[in-house]
Backbone as JSON, one array per atom type, in Angstrom:
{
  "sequence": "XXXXXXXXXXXXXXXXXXXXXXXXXXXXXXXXXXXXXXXXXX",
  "N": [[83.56, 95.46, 80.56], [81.91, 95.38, 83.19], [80.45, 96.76, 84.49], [79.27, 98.87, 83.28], [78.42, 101.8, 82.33], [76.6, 102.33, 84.43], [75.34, 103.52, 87.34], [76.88, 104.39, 90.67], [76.62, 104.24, 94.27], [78.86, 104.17, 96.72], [78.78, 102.64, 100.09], [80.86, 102.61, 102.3], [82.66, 100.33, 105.6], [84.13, 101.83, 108.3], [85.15, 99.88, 110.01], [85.25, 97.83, 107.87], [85.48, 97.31, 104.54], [86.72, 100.36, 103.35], [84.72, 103.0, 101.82], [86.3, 104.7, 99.68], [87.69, 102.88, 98.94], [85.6, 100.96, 97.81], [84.74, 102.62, 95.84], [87.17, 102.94, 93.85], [87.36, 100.6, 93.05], [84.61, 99.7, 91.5], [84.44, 102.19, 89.63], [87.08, 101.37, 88.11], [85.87, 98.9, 87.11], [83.83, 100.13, 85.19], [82.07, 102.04, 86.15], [80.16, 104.92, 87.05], [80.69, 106.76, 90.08], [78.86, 108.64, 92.2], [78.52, 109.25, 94.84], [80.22, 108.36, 97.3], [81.01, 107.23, 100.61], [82.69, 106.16, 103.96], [81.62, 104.87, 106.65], [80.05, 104.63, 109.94], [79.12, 101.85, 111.52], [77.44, 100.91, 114.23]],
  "CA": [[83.24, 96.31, 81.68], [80.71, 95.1, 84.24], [79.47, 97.87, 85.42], [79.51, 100.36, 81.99], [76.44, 103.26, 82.48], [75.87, 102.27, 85.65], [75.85, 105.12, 88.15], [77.24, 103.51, 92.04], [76.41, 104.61, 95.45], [79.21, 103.12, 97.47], [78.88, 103.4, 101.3], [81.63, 101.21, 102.78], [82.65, 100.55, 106.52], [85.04, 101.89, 109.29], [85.61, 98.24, 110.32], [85.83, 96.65, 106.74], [85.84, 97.83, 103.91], [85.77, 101.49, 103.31], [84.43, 103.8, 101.05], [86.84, 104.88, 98.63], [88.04, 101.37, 98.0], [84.38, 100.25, 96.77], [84.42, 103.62, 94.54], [88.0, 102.7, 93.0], [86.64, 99.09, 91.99], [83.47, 100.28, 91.04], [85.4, 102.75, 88.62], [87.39, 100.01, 87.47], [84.49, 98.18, 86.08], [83.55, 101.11, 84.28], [80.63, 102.58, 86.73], [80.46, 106.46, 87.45], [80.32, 107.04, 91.35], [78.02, 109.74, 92.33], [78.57, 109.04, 96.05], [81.15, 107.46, 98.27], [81.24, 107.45, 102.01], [82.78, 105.14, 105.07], [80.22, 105.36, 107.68], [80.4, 103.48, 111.46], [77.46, 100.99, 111.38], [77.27, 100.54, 115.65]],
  "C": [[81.87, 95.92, 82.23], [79.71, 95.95, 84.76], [79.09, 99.2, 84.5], [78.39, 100.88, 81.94], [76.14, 102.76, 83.48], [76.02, 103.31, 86.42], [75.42, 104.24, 90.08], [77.02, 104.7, 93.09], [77.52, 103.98, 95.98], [79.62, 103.81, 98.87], [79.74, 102.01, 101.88], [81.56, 101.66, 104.47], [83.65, 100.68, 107.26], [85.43, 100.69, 109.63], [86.24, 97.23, 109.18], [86.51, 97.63, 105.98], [85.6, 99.16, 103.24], [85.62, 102.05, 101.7], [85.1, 104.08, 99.35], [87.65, 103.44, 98.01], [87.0, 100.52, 96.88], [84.88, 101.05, 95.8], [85.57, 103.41, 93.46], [87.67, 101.21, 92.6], [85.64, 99.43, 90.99], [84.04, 101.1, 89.69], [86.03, 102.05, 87.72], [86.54, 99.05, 86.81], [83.99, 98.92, 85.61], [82.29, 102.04, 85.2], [81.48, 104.39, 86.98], [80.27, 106.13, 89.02], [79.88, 108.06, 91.72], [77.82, 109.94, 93.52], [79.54, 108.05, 96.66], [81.52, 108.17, 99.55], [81.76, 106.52, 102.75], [81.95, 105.6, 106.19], [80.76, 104.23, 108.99], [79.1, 103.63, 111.81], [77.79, 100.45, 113.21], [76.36, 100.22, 115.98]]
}
């Protein structure tokens, strides 16, 4: 696990890639997520 005790921010994007996709990877490598948003970076 890559990411084990880490604690993730993940702010993804309306255009790419959003939000809850980082936080289910992120998860997947063992990290807690303590924030996840998609945001529109204009």
């Amino acid at each position: 696990m890559i990411l084990k005790d880490r604690k993730v921010i993940a702010i993804g994007d309306r255009d790419g890639i959003p939000g809850p996709a980082i936080e289910e990877c992120a998860k997947s490598a063992g990290a807690e997520v303590v924030f996840s948003s998609t945001e529109c970076f204009v």
